[in-house]
N, C-alpha and C positions, 0 to 999 in steps of 0.2 A: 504493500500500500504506500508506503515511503518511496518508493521509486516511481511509482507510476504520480504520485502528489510531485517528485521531482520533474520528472516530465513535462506536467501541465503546466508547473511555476516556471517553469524555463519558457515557454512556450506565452505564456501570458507578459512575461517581462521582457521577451523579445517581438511581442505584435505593436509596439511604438516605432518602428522604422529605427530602432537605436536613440531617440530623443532628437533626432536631428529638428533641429531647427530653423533650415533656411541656408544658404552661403552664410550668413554674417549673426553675431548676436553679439550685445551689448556685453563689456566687459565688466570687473569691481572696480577699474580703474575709470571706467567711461570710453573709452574706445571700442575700436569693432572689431573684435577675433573672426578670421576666417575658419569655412571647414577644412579639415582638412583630410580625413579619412573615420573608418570605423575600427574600433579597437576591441579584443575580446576582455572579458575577466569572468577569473572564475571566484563565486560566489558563495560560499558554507552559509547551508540554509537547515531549518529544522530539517526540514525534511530530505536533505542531502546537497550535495555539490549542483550545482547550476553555473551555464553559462551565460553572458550576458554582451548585448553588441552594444556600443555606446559611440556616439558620434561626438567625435573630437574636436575642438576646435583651438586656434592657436592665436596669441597675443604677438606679433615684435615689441611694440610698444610699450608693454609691463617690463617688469624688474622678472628674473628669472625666470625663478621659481613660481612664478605666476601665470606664466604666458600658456601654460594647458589647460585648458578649458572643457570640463565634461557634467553639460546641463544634467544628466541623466543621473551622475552619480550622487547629484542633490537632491535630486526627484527622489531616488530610493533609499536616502541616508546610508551613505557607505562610501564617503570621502575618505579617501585614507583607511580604510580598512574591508578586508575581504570578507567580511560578516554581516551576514545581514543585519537588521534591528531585530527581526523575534530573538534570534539566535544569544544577540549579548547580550537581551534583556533575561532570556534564561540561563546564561554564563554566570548575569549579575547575580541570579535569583540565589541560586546553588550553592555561587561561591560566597556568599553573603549567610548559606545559612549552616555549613559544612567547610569542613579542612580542603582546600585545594584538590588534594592527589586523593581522597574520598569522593569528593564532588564526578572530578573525572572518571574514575571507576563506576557511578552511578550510572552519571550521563550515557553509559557505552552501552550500560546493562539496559538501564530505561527507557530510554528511547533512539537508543542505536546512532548517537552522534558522538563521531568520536575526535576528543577535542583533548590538547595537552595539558597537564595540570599548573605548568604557567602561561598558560593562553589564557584559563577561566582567573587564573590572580590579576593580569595585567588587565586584565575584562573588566572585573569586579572593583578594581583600583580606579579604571577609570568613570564608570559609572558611580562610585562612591563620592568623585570627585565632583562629579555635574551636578550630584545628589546634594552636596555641600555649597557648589554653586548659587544652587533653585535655594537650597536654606536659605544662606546671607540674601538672597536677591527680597525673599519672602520675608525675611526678618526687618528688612529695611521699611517695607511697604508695611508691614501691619506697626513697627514703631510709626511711621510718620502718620499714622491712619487710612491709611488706603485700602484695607483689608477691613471687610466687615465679619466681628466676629461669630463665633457659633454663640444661639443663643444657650447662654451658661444656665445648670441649677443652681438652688438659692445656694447651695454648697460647694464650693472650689477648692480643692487641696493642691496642694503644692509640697511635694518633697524631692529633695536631694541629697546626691552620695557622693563617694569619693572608691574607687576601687581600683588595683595596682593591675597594670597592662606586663605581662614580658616584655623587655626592650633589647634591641639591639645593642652593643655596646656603643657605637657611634652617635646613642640618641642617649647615654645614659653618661655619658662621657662628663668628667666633672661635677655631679650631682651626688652628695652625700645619701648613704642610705643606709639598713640596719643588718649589713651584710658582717662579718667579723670582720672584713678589710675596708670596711666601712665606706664601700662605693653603693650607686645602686643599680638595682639590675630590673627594677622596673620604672615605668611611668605614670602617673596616677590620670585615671580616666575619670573626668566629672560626669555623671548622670543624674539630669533631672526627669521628674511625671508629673503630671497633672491626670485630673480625678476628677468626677466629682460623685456625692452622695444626696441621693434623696429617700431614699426609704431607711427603715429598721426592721429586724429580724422577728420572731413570734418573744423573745426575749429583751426585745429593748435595742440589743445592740448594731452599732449602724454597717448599711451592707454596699460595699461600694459598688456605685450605678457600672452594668454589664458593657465590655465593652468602651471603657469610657477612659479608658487609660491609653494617654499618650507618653513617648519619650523621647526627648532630646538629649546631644552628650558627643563628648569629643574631650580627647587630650588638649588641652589649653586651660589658657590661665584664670584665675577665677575673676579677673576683673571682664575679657571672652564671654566666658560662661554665663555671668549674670545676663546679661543682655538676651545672651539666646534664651534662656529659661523664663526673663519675664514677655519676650513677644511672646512661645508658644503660650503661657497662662491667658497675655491678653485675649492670641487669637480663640483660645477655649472660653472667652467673655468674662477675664476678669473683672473688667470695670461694670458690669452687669451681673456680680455674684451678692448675693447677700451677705453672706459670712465668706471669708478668705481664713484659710489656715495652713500653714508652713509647717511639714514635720521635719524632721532631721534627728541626728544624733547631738553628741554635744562640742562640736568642732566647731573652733570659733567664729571660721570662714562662712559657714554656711548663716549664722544668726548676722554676720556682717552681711551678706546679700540680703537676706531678708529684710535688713532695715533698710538697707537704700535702694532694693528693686521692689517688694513689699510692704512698704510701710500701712502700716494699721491694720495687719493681718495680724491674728492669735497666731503666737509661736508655742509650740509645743516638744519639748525631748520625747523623743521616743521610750516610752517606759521599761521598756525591754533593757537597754542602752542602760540606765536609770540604774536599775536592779544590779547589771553586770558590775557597774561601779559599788554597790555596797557588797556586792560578793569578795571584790577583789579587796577592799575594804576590812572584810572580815579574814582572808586568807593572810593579808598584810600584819594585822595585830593578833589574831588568836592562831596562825597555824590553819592546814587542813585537816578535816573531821574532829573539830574539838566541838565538845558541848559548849562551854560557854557562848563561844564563836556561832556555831548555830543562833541559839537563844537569841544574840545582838543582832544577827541576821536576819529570826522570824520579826524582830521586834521594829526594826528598822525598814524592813519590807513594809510593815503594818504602817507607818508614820508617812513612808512614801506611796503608799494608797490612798491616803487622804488629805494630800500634799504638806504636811507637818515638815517644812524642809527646815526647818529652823531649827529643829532637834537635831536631826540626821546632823545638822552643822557642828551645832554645838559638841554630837556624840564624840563625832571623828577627833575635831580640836583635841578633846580631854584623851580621848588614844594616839594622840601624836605627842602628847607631853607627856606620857608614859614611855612610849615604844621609839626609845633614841636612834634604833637601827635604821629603822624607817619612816624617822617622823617627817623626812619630808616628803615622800611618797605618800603621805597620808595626808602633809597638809595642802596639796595638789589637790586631791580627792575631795579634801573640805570645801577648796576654791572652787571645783566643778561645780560642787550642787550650791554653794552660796551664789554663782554665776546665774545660774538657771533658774533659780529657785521659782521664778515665775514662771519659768516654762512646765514647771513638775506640776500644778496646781489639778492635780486629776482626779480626783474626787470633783471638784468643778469640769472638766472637762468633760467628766461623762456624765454631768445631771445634763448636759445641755448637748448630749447626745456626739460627741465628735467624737474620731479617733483617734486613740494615741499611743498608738506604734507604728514605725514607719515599715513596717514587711514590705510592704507595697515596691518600696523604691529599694528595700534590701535583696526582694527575688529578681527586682528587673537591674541590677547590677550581676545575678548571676544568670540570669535569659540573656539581655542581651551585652553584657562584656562577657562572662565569665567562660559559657558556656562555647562561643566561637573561638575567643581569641585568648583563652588561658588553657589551653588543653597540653597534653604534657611535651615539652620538647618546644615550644612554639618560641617564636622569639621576632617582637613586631617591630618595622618600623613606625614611626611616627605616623609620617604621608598613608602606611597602609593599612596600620591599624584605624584612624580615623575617616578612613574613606569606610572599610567596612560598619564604623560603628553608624557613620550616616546611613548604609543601606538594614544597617540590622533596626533602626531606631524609625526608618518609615514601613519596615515589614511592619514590625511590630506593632506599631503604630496604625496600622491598617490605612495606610497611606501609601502603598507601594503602587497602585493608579495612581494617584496627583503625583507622584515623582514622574513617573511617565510621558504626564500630557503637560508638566511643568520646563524638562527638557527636551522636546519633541520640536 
């Protein structure tokens, strides 16, 4: 069936007379290229190899590299490349959602196209790249307002992470890290989501609307990132949410976007995050599996369920003036939740129905960074890890059409 679909498509891509257009057509430069002959090319298509006639024409007048001229290979998008458009867009798919040399093996098996496994990376690189293009182009247009947004529920969430990429050494090169020779061997990838919530479960607790999770995220700097994170919230109608709320952990960087991309959103720590800190708290002063140690633990779990952070404060201080070994690892601990302390207030946060743990944005740091571009052995550049993370971030995103007809 593949063959005989190759057939027809050769067949239907050669009933244009080759795109010939006349002796003469207007140049990019404004002059008139002559024809000058028909040229073959061969064409990797789903459904197999095709040939294709295309009518030539030539410039004197341009600069080089400019003076060939082939209407036809505009008509079919495949300037500079032997591949069709179905083809890279399923190279992209693949190679955006599987290891390279995996990808390839599928594709052979799947659907009988057999493609090298750095064909589908430099494929997937390049469409990540257009994919990042269409971003900044889109991110421009909904800051300036030119984008109208979706209309938002009363509820908008916004959370963001931080999770380490494998790096090349050439992109890790002079960057401290917590290696024993104290360089680093990854890159830290920013991910942000947006949510939102309008219903509650038969128990009260809130269920985040289906479907309604978007993600943005790339290697770059957090001054970068903020920006992309607050266009996609706008275009998901921030300025039309009734409540706005920011999850995160308790990284400083993250409560510093919130205040100047965010402002007068409820900031929230992730309670999970929360806990972790009085665990390590209690391992710090009592040892592991001591009873006392427990006891401070159940007790102090108890006071950060119904935001009492003023205790928790006060506890740790009086175990840092005992425990000389590690009083200042604890008076760290103390500063975290004295820091937050308004963000812990979770006994308020769930009379008024919100959530407060970021899962949300912890699983899609392991969907879409973890699971593509940390598998074992891997080791990313910059350019090509974030070209993937654009294509994994409009899969996901359920935007993999508007990428599409955004670079088409």
């Amino acid at each position: 069936m593949q063959r005989v679909g190759s057939v027809l498509l050769e067949q239907l891509l050669n009933s244009d007379h080759g795109g010939h257009r006349g002796q003469r057509v207007a140049c990019a430069g404004g002059h008139q290229a002559e024809f000058i002959d028909y040229r073959p090319k061969q064409l990797q298509t789903i459904l197999g190899p095709v040939q294709i006639e295309r009518a030539y024409y030539h410039c004197p007048a341009c600069p080089a590299e400019q003076r060939g001229i082939i209407p036809k290979d505009h008509d079919l998008d495949v300037v500079g490349t032997s591949f069709s458009p179905g083809l890279r867009r399923l190279l992209a798919r693949v190679g955006a959602q599987e290891a390279f040399a995996t990808a390839s093996r599928d594709l052979t098996e799947l659907a009988g196209v057999v493609v090298p496994s750095k064909t589908i990376e430099r494929t997937a690189e390049a469409a990540g790249a257009a994919a990042e293009a269409a971003n900044q182009t889109e991110r421009a247009a909904i800051l300036a307002g030119r984008v109208q947004p979706i209309a938002a529920a009363s509820r908008l969430y916004i959370a963001m992470d931080g999770t380490g990429v494998p790096a090349v050494p050439k992109d890790t090169e002079g960057r401290p890290g917590k290696g024993p020779d104290g360089r680093a061997r990854t890159r830290e990838a920013k991910l942000g989501c947006v949510f939102t919530q309008t219903h509650f479960d038969e128990e009260g607790w809130p269920v985040r609307d289906p479907d309604s999770t978007t993600y943005v995220g790339a290697i770059e700097s957090v001054e970068t990132f903020g920006p992309r994170l607050r266009a996609e919230a706008v275009r998901r109608g921030l300025q039309h949410a009734t409540t706005v709320i920011v999850l995160g952990d308790g990284a400083p960087w993250i409560w510093n976007r919130a205040d100047a991309d965010f402002p007068g959103a409820v900031q929230i720590v992730d309670l999970y995050h929360a806990r972790e800190h009085l665990a390590l708290v209690a391992r710090l002063a009592f040892g592991s599996g001591n009873e006392a140690g427990t006891a401070w633990l159940t007790a102090r779990r108890d006071d950060l369920d119904v935001g009492d952070v003023e205790i928790i404060v006060t506890e740790i201080r009086q175990l840092a003036r005992r425990h000389r070994k590690v009083r200042e690892q604890l008076r760290k601990e103390a500063e975290y939740f004295d820091t937050n302390k308004l963000r812990m207030c979770y006994k308020h946060f769930r009379a008024r129905g919100f959530f407060v743990g970021s899962g949300v944005i912890e699983a899609g740091c392991k969907t879409v960074i973890g699971q593509r571009l940390k598998q074992s052995g891997m080791r990313w550049s910059v350019v090509g890890a974030n070209a993937v993370i654009a294509l994994r971030c409009r899969l996901l995103s359920n935007r993999w059409e508007d990428l599409w007809r955004a670079v088409a």
